[in-house]
C-alpha positions in Angstrom: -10.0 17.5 19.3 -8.8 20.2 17.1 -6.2 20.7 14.4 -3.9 22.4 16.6 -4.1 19.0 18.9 -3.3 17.2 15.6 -0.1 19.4 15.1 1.1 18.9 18.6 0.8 15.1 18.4 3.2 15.6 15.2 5.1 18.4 16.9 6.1 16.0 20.1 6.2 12.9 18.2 3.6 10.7 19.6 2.1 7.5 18.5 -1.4 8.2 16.2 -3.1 7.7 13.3 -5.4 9.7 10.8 -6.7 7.8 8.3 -10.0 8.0 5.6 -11.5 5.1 3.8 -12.4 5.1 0.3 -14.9 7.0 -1.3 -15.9 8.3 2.8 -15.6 11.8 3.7 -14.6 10.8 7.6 -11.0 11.5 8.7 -10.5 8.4 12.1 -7.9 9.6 14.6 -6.9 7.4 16.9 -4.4 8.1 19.8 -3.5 7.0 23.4 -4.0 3.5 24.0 -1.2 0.8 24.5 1.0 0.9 21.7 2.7 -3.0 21.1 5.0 -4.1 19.1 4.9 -8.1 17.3 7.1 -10.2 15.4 4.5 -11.8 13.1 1.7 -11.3 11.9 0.1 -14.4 13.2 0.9 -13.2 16.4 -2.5 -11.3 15.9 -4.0 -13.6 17.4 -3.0 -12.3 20.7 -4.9 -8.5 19.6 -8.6 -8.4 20.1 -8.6 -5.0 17.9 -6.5 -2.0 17.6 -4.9 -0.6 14.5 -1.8 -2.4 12.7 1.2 -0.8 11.1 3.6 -3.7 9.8 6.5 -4.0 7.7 7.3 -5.5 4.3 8.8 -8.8 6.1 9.1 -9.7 9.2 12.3 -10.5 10.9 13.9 -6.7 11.1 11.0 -4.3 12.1 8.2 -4.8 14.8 4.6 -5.1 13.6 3.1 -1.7 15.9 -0.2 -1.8 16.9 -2.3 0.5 18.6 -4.5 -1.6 21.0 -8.0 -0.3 21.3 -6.9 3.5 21.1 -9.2 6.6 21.7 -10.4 7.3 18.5 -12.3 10.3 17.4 -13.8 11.1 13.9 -14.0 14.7 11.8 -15.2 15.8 8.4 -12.8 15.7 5.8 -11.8 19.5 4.7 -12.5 20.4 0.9 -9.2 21.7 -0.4 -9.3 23.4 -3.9 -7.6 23.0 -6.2 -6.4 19.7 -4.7 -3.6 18.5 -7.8 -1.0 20.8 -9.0 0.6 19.9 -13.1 2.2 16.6 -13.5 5.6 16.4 -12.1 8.9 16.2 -14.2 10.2 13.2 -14.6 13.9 11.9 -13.9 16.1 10.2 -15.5 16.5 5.9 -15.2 19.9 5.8 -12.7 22.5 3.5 -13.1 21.7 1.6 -10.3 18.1 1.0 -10.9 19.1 -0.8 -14.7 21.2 -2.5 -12.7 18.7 -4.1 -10.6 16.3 -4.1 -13.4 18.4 -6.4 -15.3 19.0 -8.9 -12.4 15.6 -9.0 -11.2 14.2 -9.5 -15.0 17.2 -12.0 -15.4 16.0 -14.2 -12.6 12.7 -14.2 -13.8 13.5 -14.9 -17.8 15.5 -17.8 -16.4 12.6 -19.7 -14.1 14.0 -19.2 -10.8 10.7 -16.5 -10.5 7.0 -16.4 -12.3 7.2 -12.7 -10.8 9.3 -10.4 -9.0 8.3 -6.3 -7.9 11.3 -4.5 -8.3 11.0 -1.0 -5.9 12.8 1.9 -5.5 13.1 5.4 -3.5 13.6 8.8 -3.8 14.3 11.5 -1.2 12.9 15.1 -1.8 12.8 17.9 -0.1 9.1 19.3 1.4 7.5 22.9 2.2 4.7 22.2 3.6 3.4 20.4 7.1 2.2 16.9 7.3 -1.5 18.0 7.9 -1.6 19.6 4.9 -0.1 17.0 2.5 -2.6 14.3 3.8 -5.9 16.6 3.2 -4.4 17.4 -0.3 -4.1 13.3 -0.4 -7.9 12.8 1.0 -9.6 15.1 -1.7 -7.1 14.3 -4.4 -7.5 10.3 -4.1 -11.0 9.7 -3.1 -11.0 6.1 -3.8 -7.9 5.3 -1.6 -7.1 5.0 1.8 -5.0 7.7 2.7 -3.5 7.6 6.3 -0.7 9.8 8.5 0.8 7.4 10.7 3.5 8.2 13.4 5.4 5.9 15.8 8.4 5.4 17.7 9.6 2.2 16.2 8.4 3.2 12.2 8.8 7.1 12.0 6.2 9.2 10.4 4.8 7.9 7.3 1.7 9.3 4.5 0.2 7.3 1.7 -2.4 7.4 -0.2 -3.1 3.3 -1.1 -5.5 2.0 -3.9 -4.9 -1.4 -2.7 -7.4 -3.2 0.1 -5.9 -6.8 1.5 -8.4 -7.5 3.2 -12.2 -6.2 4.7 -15.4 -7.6 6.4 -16.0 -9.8 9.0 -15.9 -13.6 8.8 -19.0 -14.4 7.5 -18.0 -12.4 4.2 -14.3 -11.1 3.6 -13.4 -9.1 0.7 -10.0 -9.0 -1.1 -8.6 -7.8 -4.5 -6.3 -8.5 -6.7 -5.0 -5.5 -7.6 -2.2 -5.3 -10.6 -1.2 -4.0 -14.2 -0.6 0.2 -13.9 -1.8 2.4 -16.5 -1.8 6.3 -16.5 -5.4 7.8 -17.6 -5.9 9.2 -20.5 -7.4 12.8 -20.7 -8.9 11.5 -17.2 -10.8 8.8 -18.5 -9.9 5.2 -17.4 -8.8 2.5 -20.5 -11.4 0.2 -21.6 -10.7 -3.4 -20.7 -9.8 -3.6 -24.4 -7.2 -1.7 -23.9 -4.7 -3.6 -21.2 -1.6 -5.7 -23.0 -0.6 -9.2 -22.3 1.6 -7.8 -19.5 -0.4 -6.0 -17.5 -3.3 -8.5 -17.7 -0.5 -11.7 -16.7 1.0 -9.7 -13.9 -2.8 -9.4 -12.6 -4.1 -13.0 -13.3 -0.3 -14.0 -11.6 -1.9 -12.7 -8.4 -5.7 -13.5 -8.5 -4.4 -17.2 -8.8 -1.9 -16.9 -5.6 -4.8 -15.0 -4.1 -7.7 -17.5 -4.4 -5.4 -20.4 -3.8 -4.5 -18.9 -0.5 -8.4 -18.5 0.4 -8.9 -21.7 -0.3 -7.5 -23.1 2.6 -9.6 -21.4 4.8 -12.5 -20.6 3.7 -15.0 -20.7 1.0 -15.2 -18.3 -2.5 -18.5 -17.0 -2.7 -17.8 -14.9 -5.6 -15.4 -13.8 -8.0 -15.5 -11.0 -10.7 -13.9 -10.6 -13.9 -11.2 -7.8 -14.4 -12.0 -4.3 -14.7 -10.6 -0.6 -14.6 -10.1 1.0 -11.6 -8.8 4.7 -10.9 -6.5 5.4 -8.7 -5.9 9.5 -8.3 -4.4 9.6 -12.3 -3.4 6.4 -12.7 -5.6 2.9 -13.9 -5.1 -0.7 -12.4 -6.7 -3.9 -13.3 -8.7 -5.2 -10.5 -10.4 -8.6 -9.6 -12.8 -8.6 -6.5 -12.9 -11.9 -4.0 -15.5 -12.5 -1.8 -15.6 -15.5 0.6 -16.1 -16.8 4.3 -13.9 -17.8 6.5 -14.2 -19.3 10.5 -12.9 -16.8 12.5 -10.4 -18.1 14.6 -8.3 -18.3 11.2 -8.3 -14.8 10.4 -4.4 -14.4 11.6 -3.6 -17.3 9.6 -5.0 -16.1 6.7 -3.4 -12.6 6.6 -0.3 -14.1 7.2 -0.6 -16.2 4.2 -1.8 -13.1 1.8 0.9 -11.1 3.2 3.2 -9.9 0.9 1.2 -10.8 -1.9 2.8 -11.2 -5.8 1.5 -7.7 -6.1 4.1 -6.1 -3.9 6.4 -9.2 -3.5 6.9 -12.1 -6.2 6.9 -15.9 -6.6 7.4 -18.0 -4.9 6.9 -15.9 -2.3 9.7 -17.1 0.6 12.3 -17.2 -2.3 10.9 -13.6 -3.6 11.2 -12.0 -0.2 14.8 -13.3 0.5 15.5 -12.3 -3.5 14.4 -8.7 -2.5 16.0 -8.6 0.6 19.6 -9.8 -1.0 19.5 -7.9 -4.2 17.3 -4.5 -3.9 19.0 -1.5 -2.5 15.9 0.4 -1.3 15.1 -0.2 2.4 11.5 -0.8 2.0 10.9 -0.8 5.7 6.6 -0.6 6.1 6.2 0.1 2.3 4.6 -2.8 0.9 3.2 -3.6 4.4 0.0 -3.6 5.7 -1.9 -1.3 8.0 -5.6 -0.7 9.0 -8.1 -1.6 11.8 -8.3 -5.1 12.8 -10.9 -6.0 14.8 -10.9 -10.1 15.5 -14.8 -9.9 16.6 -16.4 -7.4 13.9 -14.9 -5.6 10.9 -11.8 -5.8 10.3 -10.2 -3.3 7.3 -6.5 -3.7 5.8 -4.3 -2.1 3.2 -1.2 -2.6 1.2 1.5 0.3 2.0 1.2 1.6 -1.5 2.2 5.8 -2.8 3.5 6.3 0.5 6.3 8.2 1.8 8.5 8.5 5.4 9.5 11.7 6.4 13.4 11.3 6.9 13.2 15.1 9.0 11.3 17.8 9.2 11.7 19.2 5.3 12.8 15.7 3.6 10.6 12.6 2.7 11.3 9.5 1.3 9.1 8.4 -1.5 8.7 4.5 -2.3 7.3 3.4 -5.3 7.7 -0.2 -7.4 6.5 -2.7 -10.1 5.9 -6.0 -10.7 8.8 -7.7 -13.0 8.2 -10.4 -16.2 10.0 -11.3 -19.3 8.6 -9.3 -21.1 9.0 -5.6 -19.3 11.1 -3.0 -20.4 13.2 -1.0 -18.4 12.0 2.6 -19.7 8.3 1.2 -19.1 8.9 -0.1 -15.8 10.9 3.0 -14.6 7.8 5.5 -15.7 6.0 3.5 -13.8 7.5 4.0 -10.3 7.4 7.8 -11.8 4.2 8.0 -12.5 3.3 6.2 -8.5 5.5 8.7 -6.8 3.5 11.3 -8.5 0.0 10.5 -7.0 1.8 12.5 -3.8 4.4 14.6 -5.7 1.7 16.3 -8.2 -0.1 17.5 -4.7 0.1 21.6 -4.2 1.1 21.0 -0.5 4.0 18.4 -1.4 5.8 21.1 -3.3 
């Protein structure tokens, strides 16, 4: 397999996927195969292993997995310099305070303990897909950055900090992942330094997420907040480790997925809230993807600082944040900024 074999795939639109784990130096292909489409996610019960792209919520979009595809594997190309000077900003639009005031609203008044409020922005590109995602692998080292193409989702990039889940059953691994913060001088803040925002939002989904593992399986361990980079921006993060019996693996992404970082709660009521009342089209941000494997390892993300190409030369960039009484609307809108920018702020995005 070569480069150019890569480009063709792109070129003719077939179903693959590169992808790179964190802090690994691998780049996976996989291609061929049987490419199937579900409704739900428990309905991976009915996959031995393959690799999963699914949408926000079910109900509109298929779940498309690529059942046991030919996969290949590749060193990761250095490319230097990998990030390019922080983007400009834009301005807050009209319809985003709009949105920002209902979703906060409905939160203020009880109906949610949370809400993530997203949004998109379409841009034009100059440079090929290949490019952007090495630029994305040396850039983000401790994400998993993927180029995913299909007939049913489009072409999509990301580069995600977030893991939903990893391991076998004996011992799974999950984060909460929550609270944003851009570095400072590169250097990540010091515990000491998160407010009582960031550190609720985070706490809001380490609950859901340990009360959700509970009913299947057993915590083994659970550690306390810390700083985590992601490309230039800081998140709180809480690991979970725990067993589970197999057979319940399904189940129990079903229940995770969406989780109150990307979603809200209570979750059903949070999901229809979005549906009704957020004008982005979310599609598979916010989703999950990675390799699934019911017998051995299985590895999942969140669809986080991802884009869909729209054509050849325009993307679609997705970004959101999670919404409580107390945020701000200048505060919350820098930070879908600043999330866009982990792909924007790359040389070969501009």
């Amino acid at each position: 397999m070569t480069i150019n074999d890569i480009n063709g795939w792109i070129s003719e639109g077939c179903d693959f996927v590169l992808f790179r784990y964190p802090q690994q130096t691998d780049v996976h292909a996989a291609h061929s195969g049987e490419t199937v489409r579900l409704a739900s996610v428990a309905d991976l019960k009915l996959i031995n292993k393959g690799f999963i792209f699914a949408p926000f919520a079910e109900g509109r979009l298929p779940i498309v997995v690529f059942v046991n595809p030919q996969t290949e594997t590749f060193k990761q190309p250095q490319r230097e310099p990998a990030v390019a000077t922080t983007a400009e900003s834009e301005d807050v639009t009209g319809t985003y305070t709009a949105e920002f005031d209902k979703f906060r609203e409905a939160v203020r008044n009880g109906q949610f303990s949370k809400l993530v409020l997203a949004r998109t922005h379409c841009t034009s590109i100059h440079s090929n897909a290949l490019d952007i995602f090495f630029d994305a692998c040396t850039a983000c080292p401790n994400s998993f950055v993927y180029l995913f193409s299909s007939a049913e989702s489009g072409m999509w990039l990301g580069a995600t900090p977030e893991i939903l889940l990893e391991g076998s059953p004996e011992q799974m691994h999950t984060v909460a992942l929550a609270g944003t913060m851009a570095c400072m001088n590169g250097k990540l803040p010091d515990i000491g330094s998160w407010d009582a925002k960031n550190r609720n939002e985070q706490k809001i989904v380490t609950d859901y997420l340990l009360a959700q593992i509970q009913t299947f399986g057993n915590i083994i361990n659970t550690t306390t907040p810390q700083s985590v980079r992601a490309a230039h921006l800081a998140h709180l993060k809480t690991d979970i480790f725990f067993n589970i019996n197999g057979k319940d693996l399904p189940k129990l992404i079903s229940a995770l997925h969406p989780t109150p970082a990307v979603c809200g709660l209570p979750k059903d009521e949070a999901i229809r809230f979005i549906n009704e009342n957020e004008s982005a089209d979310r599609e598979y941000y916010a989703g999950l993807l990675g390799w699934y494997d019911a017998q051995a390892d299985t590895r999942l993300f969140v669809n986080l600082r991802c884009m869909k190409w729209i054509d050849k030369q325009t993307v679609k960039l997705m970004a959101g944040g999670g919404i409580l009484p107390e945020s701000e609307l200048e505060s919350e809108w820098r930070e879908t900024e600043n999330k866009m920018q982990t792909l924007t702020r790359l040389n070969s995005f501009r």
